[in-house]
Every structure is written in structure tokens, then in C-alpha cells.
C-alpha positions in Angstrom: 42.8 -33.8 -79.9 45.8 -35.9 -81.7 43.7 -38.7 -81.6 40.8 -37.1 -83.8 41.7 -38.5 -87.5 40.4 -37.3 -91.2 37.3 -39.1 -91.9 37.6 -41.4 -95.5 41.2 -41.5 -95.3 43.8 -44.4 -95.8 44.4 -46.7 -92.6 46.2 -49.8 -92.2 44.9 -52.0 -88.6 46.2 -54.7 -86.8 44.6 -57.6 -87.9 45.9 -60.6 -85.7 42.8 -60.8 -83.9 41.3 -61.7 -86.6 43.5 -63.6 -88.6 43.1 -68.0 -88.2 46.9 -68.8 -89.4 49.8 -67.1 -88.2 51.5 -66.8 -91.6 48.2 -64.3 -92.4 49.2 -61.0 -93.5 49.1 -58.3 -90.0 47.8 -55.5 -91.7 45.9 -54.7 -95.0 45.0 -51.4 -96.5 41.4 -49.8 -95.3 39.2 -47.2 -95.2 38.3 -45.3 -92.3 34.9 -45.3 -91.1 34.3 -44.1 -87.8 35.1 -44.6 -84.7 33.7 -47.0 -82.9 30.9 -46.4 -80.2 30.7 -49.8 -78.2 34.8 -50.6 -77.7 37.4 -48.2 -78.0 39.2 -48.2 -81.4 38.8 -47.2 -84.9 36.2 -49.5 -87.2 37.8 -49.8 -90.7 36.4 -51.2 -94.1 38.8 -53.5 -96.3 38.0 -53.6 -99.8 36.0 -56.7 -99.6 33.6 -54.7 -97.6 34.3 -56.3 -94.6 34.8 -53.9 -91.4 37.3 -54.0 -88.4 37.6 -52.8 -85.0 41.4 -52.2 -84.1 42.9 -49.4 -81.7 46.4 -50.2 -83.4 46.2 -48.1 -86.4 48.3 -46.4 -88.7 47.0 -43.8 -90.3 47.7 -41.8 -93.7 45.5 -38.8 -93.8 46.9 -37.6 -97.0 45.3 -40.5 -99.3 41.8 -40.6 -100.0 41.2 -44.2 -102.2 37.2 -42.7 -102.5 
């Protein structure tokens, strides 16, 4: 059960799959959503409302932004 995390909480993801220029930042500060039903990983909401799938998270369960 280490992998079961605290809804709403403060995640940061691995975005290089997502990124189009290497020089792109790897990681930005999310929200936790859920995780994800179709591919395994974690499906994270930036601040400009757009949402991530990533299974390399880091995680800080004692910051709540909402």
C-alpha cells in the first residue's frame, strides 16, 4: 500500500514526454488527481488546467495548494 498517495496534494511529474525542446523545464508543480485507469501512472493537473499522465512522480503529501 506505499504506492496509495493523499488525494489533492502537491506532485511534481516527469514531463519529458511531453516537452518539444530539450531546454523545457522536466518537472512543474501539480495537483494530484487520480490515478489513472487506462495506463499505469498518476494523472496530474498543472495550473493552466492542463492534465498529465506520468508514473515518475514526486510527491509532497504535506501541501495542499486547494
Amino acid at each position: 500500500y506505499t504506492f496509495l498517495k493523499t488525494f489533492g496534494c502537491v506532485c511534481f511529474p516527469l514531463l519529458r514526454l511531453y516537452n518539444n525542446h530539450k531546454l523545457d523545464f522536466r518537472s512543474q508543480e501539480c495537483l494530484f488527481l487520480e490515478y489513472s485507469t487506462s495506463y499505469k501512472g498518476y494523472n496530474c493537473m498543472s495550473p493552466s488546467s492542463r492534465i498529465y499522465t506520468s508514473k515518475d512522480v514526486l510527491f509532497n503529501e504535506s501541501k495542499f495548494p486547494y
